[in-house]
BAFI-3210 file (N, C-alpha, C; in Angstrom, 3 decimals, decimal comma, padded with zeros to 6 digits):
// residues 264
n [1|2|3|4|5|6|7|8|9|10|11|12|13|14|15|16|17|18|19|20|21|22|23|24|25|26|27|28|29|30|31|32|33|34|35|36|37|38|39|40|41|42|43|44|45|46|47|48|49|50|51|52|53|54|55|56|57|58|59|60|61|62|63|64|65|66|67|68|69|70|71|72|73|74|75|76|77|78|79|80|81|82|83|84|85|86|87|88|89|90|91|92|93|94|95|96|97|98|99|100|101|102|103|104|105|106|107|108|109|110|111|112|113|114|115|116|117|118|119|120|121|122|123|124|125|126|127|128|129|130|131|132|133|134|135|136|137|138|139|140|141|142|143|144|145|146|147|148|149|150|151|152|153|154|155|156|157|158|159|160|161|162|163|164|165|166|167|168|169|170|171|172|173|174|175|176|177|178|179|180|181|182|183|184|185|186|187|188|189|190|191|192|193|194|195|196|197|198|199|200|201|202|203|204|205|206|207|208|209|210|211|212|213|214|215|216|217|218|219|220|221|222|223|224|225|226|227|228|229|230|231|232|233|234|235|236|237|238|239|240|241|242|243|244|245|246|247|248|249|250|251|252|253|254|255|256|257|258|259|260|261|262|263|264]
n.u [000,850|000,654|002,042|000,735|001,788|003,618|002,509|001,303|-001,700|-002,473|-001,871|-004,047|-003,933|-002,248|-004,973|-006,185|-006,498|-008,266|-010,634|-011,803|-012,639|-014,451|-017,155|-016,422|-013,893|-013,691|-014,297|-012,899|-010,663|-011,909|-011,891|-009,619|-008,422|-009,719|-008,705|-009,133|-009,116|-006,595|-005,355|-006,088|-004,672|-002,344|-002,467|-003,009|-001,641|-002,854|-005,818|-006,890|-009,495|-010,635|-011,061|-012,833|-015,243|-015,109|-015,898|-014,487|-012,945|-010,053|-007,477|-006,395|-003,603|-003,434|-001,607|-001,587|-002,951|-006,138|-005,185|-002,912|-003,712|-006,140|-008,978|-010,440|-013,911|-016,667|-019,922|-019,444|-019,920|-022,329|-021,035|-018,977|-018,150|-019,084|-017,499|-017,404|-016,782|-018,584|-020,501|-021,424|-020,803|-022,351|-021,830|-019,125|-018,870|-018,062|-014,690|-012,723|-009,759|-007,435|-005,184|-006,431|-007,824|-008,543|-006,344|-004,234|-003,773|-004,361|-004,210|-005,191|-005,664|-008,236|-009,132|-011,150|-011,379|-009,356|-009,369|-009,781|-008,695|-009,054|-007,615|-008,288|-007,797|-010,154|-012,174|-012,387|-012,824|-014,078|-013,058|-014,432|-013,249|-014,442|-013,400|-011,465|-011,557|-009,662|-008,006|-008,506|-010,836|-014,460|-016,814|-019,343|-021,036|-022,276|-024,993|-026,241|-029,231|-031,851|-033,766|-033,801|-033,479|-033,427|-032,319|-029,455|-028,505|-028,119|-026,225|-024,827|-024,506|-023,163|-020,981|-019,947|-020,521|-018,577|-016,029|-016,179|-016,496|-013,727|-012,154|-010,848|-007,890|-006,184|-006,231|-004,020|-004,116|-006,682|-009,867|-011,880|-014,856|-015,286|-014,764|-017,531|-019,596|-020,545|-018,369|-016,065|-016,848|-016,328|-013,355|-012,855|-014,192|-012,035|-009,715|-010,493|-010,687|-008,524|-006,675|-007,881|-007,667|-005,195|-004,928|-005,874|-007,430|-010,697|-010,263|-007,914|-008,186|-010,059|-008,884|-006,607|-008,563|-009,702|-008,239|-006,347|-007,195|-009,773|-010,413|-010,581|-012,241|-013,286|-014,855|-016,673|-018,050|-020,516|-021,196|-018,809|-017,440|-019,623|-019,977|-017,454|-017,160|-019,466|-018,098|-016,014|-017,844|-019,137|-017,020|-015,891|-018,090|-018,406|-015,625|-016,046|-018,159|-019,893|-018,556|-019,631|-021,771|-020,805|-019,936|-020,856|-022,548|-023,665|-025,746|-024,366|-025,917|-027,952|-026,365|-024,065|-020,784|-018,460|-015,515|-016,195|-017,582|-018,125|-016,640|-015,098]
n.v [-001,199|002,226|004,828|008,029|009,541|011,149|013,077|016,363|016,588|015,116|015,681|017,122|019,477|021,314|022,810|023,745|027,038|026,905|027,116|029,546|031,258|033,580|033,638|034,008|033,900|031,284|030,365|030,728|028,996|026,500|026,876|027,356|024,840|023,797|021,693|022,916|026,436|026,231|025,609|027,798|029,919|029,204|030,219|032,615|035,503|035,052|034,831|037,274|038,096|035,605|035,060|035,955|033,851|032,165|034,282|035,949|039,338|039,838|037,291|034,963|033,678|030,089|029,345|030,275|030,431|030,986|032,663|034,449|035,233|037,317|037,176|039,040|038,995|039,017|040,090|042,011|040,446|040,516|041,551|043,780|046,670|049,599|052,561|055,992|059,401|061,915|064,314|066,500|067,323|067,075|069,531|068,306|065,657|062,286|061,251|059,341|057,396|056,272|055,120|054,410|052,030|049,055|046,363|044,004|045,174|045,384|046,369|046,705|047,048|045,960|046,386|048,019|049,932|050,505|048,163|047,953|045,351|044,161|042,630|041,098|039,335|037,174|038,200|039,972|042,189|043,965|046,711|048,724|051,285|054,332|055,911|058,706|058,891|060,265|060,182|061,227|062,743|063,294|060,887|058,756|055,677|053,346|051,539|048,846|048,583|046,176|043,030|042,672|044,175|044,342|042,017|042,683|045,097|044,120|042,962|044,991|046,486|044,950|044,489|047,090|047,379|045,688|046,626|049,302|048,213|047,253|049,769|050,840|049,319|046,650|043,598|041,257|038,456|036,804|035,267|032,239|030,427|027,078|025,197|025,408|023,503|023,637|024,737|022,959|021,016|021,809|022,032|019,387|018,958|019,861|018,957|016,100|016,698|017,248|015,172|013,037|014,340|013,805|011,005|009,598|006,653|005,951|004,901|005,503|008,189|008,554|007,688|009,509|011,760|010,851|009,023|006,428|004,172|004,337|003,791|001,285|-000,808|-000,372|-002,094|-002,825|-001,318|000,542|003,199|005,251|005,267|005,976|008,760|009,734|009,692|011,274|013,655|013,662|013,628|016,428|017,842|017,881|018,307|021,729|022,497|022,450|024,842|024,862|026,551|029,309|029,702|030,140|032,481|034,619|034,593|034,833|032,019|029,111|029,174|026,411|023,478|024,309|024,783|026,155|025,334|025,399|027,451|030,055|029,170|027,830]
n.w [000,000|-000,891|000,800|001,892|004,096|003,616|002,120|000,394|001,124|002,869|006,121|008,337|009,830|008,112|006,816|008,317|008,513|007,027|008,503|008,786|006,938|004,706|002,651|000,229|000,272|000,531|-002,075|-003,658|-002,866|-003,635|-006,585|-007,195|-007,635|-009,844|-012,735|-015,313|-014,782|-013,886|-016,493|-017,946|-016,319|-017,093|-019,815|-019,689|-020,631|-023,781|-023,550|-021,540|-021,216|-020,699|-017,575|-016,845|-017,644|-015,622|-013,715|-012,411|-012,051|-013,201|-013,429|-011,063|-009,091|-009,149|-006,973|-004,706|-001,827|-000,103|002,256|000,819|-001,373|-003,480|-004,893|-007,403|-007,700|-010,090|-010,199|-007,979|-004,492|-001,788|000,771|000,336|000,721|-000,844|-001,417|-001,631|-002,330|-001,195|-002,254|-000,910|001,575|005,165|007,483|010,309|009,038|008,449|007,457|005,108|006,523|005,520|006,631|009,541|008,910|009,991|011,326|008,839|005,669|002,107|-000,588|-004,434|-007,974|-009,720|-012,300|-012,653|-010,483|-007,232|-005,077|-001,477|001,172|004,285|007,056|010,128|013,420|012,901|010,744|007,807|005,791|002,614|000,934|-001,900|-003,937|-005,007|-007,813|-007,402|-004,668|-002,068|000,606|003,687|002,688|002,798|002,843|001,156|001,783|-000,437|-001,873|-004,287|-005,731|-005,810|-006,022|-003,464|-001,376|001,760|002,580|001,495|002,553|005,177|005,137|004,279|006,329|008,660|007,173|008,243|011,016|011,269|011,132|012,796|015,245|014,997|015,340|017,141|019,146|017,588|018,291|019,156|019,439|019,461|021,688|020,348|019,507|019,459|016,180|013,657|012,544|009,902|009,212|009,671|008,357|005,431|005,738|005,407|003,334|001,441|002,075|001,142|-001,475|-002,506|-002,034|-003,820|-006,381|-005,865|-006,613|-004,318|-002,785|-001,742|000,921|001,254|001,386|003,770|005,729|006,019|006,702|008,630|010,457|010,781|012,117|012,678|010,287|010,454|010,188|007,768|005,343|006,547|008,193|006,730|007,270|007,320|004,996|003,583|003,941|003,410|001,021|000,335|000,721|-001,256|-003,504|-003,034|-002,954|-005,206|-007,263|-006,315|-006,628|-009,786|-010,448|-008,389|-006,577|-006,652|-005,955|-003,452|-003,726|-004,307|-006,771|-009,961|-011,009|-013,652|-017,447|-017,221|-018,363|-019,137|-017,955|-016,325|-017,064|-019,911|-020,899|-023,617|-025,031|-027,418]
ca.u [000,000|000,909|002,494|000,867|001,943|004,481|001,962|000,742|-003,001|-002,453|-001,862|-005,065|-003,192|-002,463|-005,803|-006,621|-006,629|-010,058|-011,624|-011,800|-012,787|-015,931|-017,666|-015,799|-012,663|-013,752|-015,047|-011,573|-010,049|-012,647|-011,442|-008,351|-008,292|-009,809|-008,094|-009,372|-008,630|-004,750|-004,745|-006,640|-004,099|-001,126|-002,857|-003,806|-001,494|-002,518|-006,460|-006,694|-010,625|-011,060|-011,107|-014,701|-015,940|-014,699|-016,282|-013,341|-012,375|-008,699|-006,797|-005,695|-002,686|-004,009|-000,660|-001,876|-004,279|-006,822|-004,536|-002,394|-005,188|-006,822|-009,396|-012,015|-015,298|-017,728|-020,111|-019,274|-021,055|-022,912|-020,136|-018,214|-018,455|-018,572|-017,402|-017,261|-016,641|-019,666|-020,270|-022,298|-021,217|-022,643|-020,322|-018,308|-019,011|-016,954|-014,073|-011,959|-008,764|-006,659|-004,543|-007,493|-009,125|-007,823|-005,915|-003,350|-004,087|-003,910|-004,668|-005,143|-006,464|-009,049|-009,047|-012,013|-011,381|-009,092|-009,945|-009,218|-008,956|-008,428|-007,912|-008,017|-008,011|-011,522|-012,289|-011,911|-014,096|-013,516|-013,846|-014,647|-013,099|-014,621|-012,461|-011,754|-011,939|-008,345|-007,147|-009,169|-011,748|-015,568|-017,185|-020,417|-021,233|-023,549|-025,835|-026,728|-030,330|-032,096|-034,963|-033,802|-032,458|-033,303|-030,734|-028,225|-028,481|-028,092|-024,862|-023,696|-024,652|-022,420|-019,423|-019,860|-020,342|-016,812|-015,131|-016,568|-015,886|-012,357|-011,950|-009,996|-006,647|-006,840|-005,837|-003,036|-004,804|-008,329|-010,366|-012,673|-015,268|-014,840|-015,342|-018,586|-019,909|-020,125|-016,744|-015,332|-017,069|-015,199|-012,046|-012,701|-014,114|-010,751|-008,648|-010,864|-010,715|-006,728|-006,550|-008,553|-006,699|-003,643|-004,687|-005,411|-008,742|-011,661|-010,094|-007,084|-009,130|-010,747|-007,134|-006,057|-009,248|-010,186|-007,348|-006,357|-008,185|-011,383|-010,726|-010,091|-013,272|-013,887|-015,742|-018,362|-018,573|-020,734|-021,428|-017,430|-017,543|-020,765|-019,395|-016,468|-017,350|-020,237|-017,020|-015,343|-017,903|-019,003|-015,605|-015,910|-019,277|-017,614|-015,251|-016,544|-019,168|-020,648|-018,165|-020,293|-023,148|-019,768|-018,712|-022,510|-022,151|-025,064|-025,489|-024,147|-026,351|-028,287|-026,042|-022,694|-019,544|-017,137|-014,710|-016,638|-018,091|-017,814|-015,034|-015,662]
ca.v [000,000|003,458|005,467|009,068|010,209|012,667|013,943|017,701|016,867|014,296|016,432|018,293|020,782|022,343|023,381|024,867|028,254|027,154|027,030|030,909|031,540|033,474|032,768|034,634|033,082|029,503|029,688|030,595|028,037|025,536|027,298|027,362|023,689|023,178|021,795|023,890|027,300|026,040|025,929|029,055|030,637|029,865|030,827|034,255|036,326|035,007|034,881|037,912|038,026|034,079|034,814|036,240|032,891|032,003|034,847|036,639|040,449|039,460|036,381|035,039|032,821|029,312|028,405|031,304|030,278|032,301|033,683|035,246|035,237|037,875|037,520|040,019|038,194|040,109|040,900|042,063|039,905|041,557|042,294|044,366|048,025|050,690|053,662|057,299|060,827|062,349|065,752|067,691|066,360|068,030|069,301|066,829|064,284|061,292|060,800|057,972|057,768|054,503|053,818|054,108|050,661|048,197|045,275|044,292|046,226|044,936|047,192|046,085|047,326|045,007|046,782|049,087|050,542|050,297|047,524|047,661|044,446|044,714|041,582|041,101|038,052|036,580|039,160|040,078|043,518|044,278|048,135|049,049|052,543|054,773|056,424|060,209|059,617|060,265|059,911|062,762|063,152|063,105|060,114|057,639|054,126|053,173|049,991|048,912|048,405|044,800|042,673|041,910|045,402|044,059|041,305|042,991|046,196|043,609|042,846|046,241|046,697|044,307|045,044|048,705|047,367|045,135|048,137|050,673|047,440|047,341|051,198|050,714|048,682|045,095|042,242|039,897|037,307|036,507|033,478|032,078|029,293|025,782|025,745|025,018|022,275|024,075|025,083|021,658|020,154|022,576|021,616|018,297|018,731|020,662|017,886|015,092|017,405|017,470|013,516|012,534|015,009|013,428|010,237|008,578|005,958|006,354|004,449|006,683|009,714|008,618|007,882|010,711|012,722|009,958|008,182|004,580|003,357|004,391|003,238|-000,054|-001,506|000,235|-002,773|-003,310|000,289|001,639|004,576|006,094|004,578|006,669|010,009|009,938|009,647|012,227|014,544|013,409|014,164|017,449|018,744|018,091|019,790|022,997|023,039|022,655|025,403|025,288|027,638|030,467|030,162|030,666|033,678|035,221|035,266|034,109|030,343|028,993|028,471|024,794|022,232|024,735|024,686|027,666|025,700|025,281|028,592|031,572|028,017|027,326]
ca.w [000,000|-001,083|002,194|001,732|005,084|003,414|000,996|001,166|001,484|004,596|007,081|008,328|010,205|006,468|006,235|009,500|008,351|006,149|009,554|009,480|005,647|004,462|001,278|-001,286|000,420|000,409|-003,474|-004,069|-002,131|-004,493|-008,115|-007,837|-007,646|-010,865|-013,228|-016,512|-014,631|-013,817|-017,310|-018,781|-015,900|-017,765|-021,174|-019,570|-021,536|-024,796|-023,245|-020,572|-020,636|-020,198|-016,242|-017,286|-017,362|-013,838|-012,309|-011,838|-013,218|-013,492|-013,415|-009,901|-009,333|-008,093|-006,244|-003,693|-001,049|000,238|002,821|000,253|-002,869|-003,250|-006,162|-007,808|-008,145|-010,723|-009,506|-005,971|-003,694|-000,971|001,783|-000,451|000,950|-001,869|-000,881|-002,940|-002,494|-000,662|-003,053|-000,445|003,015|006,186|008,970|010,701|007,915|008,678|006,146|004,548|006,428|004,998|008,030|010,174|008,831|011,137|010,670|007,678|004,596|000,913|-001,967|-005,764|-008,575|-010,000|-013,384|-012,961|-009,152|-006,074|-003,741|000,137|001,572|005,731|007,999|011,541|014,011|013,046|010,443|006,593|005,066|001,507|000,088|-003,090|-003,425|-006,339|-008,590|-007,118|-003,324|-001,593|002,280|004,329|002,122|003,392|002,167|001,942|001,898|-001,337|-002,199|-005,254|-006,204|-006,038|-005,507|-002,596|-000,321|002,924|003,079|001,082|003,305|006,462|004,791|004,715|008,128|009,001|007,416|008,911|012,404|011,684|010,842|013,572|016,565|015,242|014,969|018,664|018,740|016,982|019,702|018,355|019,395|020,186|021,367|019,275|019,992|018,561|015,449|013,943|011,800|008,304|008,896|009,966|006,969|004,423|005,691|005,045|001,849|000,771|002,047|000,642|-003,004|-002,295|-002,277|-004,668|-007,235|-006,007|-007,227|-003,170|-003,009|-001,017|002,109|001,676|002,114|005,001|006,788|006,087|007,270|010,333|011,312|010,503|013,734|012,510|008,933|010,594|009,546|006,204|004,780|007,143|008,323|005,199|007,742|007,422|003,574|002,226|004,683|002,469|-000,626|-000,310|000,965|-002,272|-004,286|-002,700|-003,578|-007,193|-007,410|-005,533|-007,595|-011,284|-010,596|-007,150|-005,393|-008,015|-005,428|-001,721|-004,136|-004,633|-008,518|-010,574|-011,539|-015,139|-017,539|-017,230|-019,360|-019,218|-016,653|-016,506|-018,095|-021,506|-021,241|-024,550|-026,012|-029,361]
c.u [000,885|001,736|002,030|001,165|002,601|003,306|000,864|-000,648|-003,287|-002,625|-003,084|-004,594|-002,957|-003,510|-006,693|-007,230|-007,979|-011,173|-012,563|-011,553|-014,054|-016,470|-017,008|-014,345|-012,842|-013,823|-013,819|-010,859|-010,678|-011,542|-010,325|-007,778|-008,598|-008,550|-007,798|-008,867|-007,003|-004,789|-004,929|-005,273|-002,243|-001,234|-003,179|-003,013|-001,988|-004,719|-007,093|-008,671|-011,132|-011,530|-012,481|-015,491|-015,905|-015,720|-015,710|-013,237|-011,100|-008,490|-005,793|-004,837|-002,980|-003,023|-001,366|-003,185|-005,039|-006,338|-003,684|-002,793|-006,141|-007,982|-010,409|-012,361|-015,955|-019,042|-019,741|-020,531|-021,339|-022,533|-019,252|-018,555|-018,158|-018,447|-016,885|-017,026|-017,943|-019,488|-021,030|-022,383|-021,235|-021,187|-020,287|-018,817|-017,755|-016,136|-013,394|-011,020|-008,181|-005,765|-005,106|-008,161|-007,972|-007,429|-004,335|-003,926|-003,572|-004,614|-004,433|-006,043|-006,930|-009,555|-010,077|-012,135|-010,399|-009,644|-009,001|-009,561|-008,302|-008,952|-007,645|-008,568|-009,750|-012,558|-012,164|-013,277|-012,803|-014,107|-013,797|-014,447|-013,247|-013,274|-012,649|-011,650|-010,017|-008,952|-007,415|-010,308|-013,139|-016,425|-018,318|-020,105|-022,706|-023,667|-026,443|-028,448|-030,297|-033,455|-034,960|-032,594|-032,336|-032,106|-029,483|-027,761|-028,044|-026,326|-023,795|-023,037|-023,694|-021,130|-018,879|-019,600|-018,765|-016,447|-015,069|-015,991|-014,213|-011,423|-010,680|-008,268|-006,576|-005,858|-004,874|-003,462|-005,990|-008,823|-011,588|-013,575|-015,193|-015,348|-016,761|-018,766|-019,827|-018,646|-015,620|-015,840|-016,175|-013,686|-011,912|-013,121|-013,281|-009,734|-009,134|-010,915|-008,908|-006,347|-007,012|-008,230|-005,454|-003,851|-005,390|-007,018|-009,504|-011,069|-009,161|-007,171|-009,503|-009,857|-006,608|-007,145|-009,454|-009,302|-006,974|-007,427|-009,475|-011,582|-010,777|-010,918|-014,138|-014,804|-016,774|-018,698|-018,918|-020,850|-020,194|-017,580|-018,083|-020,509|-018,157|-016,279|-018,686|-019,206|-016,201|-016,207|-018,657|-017,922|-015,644|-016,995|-018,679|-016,693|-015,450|-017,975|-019,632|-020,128|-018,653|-020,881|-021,963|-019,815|-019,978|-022,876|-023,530|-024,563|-025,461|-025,762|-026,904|-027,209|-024,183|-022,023|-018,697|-015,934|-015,017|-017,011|-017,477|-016,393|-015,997|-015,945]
c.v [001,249|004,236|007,023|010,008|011,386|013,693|014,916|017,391|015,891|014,769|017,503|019,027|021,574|023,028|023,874|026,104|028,082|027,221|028,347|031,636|031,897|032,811|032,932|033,953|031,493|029,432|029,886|029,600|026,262|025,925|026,659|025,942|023,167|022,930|022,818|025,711|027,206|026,333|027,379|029,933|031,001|030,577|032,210|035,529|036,117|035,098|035,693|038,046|036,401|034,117|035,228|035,176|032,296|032,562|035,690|037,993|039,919|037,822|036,405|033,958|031,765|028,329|029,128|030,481|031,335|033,220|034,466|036,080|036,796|038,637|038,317|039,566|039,246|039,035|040,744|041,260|040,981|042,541|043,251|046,094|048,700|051,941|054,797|058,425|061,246|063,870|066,654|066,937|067,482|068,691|068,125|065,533|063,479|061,451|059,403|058,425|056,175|054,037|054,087|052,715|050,407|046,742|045,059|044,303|045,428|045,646|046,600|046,895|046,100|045,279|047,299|050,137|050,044|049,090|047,174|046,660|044,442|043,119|041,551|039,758|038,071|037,448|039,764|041,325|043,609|045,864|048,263|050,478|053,457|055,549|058,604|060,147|059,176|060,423|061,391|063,141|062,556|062,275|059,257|056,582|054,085|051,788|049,938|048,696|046,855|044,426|042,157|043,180|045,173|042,890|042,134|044,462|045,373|043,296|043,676|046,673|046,053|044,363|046,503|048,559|046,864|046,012|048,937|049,284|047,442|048,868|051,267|049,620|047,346|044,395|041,803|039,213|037,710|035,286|033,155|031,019|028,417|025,999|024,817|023,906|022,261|023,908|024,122|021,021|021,031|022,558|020,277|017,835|019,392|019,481|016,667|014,921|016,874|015,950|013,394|013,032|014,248|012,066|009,169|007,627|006,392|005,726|005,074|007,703|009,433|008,479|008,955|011,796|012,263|009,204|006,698|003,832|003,018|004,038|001,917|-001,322|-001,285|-000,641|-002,700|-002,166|001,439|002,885|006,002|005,955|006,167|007,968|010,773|010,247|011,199|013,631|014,607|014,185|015,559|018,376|019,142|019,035|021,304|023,426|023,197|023,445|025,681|026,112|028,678|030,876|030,704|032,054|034,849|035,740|034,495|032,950|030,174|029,135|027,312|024,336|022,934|024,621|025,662|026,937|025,340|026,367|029,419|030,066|027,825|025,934]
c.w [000,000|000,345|001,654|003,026|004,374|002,562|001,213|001,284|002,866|005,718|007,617|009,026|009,135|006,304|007,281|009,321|007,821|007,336|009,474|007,944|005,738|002,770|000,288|-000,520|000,414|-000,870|-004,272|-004,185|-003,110|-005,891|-008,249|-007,835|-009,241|-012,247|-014,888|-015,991|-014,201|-015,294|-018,208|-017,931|-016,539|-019,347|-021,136|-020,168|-023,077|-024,735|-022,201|-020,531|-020,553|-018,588|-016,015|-016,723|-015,996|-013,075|-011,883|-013,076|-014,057|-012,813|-012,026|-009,962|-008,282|-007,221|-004,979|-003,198|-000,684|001,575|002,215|-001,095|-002,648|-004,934|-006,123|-008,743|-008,572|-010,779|-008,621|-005,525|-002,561|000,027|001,085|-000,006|-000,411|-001,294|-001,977|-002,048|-001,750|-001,191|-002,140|001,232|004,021|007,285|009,759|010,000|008,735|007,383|006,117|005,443|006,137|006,134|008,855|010,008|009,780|010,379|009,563|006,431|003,266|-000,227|-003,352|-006,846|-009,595|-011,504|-013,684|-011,679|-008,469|-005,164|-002,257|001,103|003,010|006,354|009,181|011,868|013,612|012,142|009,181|006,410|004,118|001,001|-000,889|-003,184|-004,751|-006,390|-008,227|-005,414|-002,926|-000,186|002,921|003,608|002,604|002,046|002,524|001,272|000,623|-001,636|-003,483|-005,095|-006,329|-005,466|-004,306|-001,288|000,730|003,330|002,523|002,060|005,114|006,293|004,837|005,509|008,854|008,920|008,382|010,062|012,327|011,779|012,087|015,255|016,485|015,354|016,623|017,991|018,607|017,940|018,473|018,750|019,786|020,539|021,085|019,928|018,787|017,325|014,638|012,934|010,460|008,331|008,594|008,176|005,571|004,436|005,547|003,656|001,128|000,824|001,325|-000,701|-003,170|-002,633|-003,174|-006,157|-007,367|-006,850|-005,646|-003,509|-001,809|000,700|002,779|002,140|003,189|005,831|007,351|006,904|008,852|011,017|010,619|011,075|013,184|011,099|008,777|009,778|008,586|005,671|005,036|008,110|007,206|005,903|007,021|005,355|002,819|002,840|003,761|001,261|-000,787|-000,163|-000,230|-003,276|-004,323|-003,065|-004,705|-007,441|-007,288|-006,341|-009,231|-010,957|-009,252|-006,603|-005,848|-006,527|-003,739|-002,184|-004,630|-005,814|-009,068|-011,328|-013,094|-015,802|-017,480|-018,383|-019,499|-018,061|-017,554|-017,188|-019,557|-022,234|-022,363|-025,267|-027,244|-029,519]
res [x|x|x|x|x|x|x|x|x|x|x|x|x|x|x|x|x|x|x|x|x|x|x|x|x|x|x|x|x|x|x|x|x|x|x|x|x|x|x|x|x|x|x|x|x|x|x|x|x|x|x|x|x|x|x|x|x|x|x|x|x|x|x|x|x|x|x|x|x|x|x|x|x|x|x|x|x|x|x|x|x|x|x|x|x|x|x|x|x|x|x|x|x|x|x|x|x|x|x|x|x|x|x|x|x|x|x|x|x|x|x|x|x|x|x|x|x|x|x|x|x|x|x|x|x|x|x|x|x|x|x|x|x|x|x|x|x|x|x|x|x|x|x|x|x|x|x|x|x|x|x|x|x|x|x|x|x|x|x|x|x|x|x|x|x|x|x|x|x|x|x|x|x|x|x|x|x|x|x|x|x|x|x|x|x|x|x|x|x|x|x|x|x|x|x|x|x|x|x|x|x|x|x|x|x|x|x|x|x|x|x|x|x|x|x|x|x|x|x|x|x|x|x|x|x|x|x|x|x|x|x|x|x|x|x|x|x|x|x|x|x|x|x|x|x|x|x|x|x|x|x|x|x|x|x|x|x|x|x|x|x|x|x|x]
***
């Protein structure tokens, strides 16, 4: 039998960090697995709007995880602060100041705006920064239009409160409670994607996710068996298309997948 102890998807300590991913960082963490966007990524000078079909403005590099990743999904999903210029702001308007957000800071241009991406222990807000607003300047918060303002306005709300709770001095650490059941399951359907890429079998995966011990009686434990495999093929879904719906982008066409999409 095979020995994958050395091999990078074995280890669930590797994928810890997915504990503490939101949606637009998990659907990343799916993509960049596929194998059709590895390749459109090295074709992307000779194809620079292919990342269209993805989902993506620009072309992200899928060695980067989503702690160093930092892609722009079109459309913005809902957490996405937009922020502008305020042309007629009252006295003491609040303004923008950029080393005021809290956290560590990552700027990009996404090839139609600025985006300000700020993380803190337990914590990720993304800004959208129109074109015209500079550092001191009095500024608002705008929402697009939809059939649906009350959640997307709850969303806003939310990033605003992150922002305004961290407005004080960000902890180096914090403590968190265990983590929860979605969460746990996404790190196991990353590692169970990770194997099954590599080449490992369904008993392998479950080793690697449960132990030996508990793989002891793989045969006549269909329980661990059919757990595995729906983790297996959960992954695949997720990534050929499902991470669309983590990353709040609208669903393919019926009968297409992003990587067939606008191909000849």
């Amino acid at each position: 039998m095979t020995d994958h102890h050395t091999e990078p998807w074995y280890p669930t300590a590797a994928y810890l960090y997915v504990l503490h991913l939101d949606g637009p960082a998990l659907a990343w963490e799916y993509l960049r697995r596929h194998p059709d966007y590895q390749l459109d990524w090295l074709r992307r000078r000779r194809q620079p709007d292919a990342a269209h079909r993805w989902g993506l403005r620009l072309f992200e590099d899928p060695d980067l995880d989503a702690r160093d990743a930092h892609p722009a999904w079109f459309p913005d999903h809902d957490g996405v602060l937009q922020v502008h210029p305020d042309a007629d702001p009252p006295p003491g308007a609040g303004a923008f100041e950029f080393w005021n957000v809290p956290g560590r800071k990552h700027l990009v241009h996404d090839g139609k705006r600025l985006v300000l991406t700020a993380h803190w222990p337990g914590c990720c807000v993304r800004l959208a920064l129109a074109p015209g607003l500079e550092d001191g300047m009095a500024c608002l918060y705008a929402m697009r239009t939809c059939a649906t303002p009350c959640a997307r306005y709850r969303a806003l709300a939310a990033g605003l409160d992150a922002l305004s709770a961290a407005a004080g001095a960000v902890p180096a650490a914090t403590v968190r409670a265990r983590p929860t059941t979605a969460a746990l399951q996404e790190l196991h359907t990353l590692q169970a994607l990770d194997a099954t890429l590599a080449g490992a079998s369904l008993r392998e995966v479950g080793e690697g996710l449960f132990g030996v011990d508990d793989v002891a009686g793989w045969y006549s434990d269909g329980g661990l068996r059919a757990r595995v495999r729906r983790l297996v093929q959960r992954g695949d879904a997720l990534m050929r298309g499902g991470y669309r719906r983590l990353a709040q982008l609208p669903p393919l066409e019926k009968g297409r997948s992003a990587s067939s999409a606008d191909r000849p």
